[in-house]
N, C-alpha and C positions, 0 to 999 in steps of 0.2 A: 769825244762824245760829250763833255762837259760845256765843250763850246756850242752846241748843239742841243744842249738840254736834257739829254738822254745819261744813262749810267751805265758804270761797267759791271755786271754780276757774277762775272767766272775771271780766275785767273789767266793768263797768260799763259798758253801752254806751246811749247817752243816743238820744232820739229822731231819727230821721232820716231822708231818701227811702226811701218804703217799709216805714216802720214807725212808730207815734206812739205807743210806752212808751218805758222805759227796762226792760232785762232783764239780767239777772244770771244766770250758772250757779253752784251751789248742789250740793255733796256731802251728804246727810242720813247721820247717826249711825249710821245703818246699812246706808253704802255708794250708797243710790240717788240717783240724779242728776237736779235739777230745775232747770227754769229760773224764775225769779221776776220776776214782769212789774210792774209801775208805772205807771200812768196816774195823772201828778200833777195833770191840769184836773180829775180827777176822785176825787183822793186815794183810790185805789184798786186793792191790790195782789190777783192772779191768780200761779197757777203751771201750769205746764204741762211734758208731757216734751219733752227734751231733744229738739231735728229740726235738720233742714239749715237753715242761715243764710239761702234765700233761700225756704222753702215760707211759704205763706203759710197753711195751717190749721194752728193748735194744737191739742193733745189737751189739753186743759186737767184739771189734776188738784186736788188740794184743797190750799190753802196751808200748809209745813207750819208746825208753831210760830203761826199765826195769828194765836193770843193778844194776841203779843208787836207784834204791828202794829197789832192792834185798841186796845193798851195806849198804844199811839204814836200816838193819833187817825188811823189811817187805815183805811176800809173794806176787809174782806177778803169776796173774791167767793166761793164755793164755784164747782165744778166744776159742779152740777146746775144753778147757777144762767146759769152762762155758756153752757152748753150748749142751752138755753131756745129754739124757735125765736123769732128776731128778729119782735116787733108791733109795728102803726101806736102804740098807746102807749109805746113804747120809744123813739119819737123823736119825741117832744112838746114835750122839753128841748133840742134842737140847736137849734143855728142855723141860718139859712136853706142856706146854705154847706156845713154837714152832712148837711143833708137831699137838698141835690143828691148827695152826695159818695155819700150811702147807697141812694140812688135809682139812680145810674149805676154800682155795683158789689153792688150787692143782694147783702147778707151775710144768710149764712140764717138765724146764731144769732146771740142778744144778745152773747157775747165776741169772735165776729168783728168787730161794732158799736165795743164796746167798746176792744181790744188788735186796731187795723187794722195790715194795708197799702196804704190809699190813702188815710192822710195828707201 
C-alpha cells in the first residue's frame, strides 16, 4: 500500500473461527477505506468495503494497486469475478470436507466460496 500511497490502519488479522482469510484495513491515496482479504491455500488476494467485524457478506470491490500482488506471484480476484453466482464447476477443486462445508451453508457467489465464514 505504501507503494501506492495509501496506509495500512488495522492490524493483520490472520484466519480464525469464522473466518478463512487473513484481512487488512487499507486507507487508498485518496482517503477511501478498504479492506484487503488473503486466502493463502489459494494465493489469492480480494478487497472489499470496509463492514462490521462479524457480518458475514462482503461487498467486494476491485483490488487497488493489483499490479503490485500480481507482481508478487499472487492472484488478484476482480470484484465481477467474485461476485459470480457460485457453480457445481466452482467446486470441482475442494475437498470432500469442502464440499460438505459448501453444501451445508450454500454460499450464493464464488467469493463467498472463496473469503468464508464457515471455515
Amino acid at each position: 500500500m505504501r507503494a501506492s500511497g495509501g496506509t495500512v490502519t488495522t492490524p493483520v488479522e490472520e484466519p480464525a473461527a469464522g473466518r478463512n482469510c487473513y484481512r487488512v484495513g487499507v486507507r487508498l491515496r485518496d482517503g477511501v477505506a478498504v479492506g484487503l482479504l488473503f486466502n493463502a491455500a489459494a494465493l489469492l488476494v480480494a478487497a472489499a468495503e470496509p463492514q462490521d467485524r462479524h457480518s458475514v457478506t462482503l461487498t467486494f470491490v476491485n483490488v487497488p494497486a493489483g499490479n503490485l500482488f500480481s507482481e508478487a506471484g499472487l492472484r488478484v480476484a476482480t470484484a465481477a469475478e467474485l461476485i459470480q453466482p457460485l457453480g457445481d464447476s466452482d467446486l470441482r477443486f475442494l475437498t470432500e470436507d469442502e464440499r460438505r462445508d459448501a453444501a451445508y451453508h450454500r454460499p450464493d457467489r464464488l467469493g463467498d466460496l472463496l473469503f468464508n465464514w464457515f471455515d
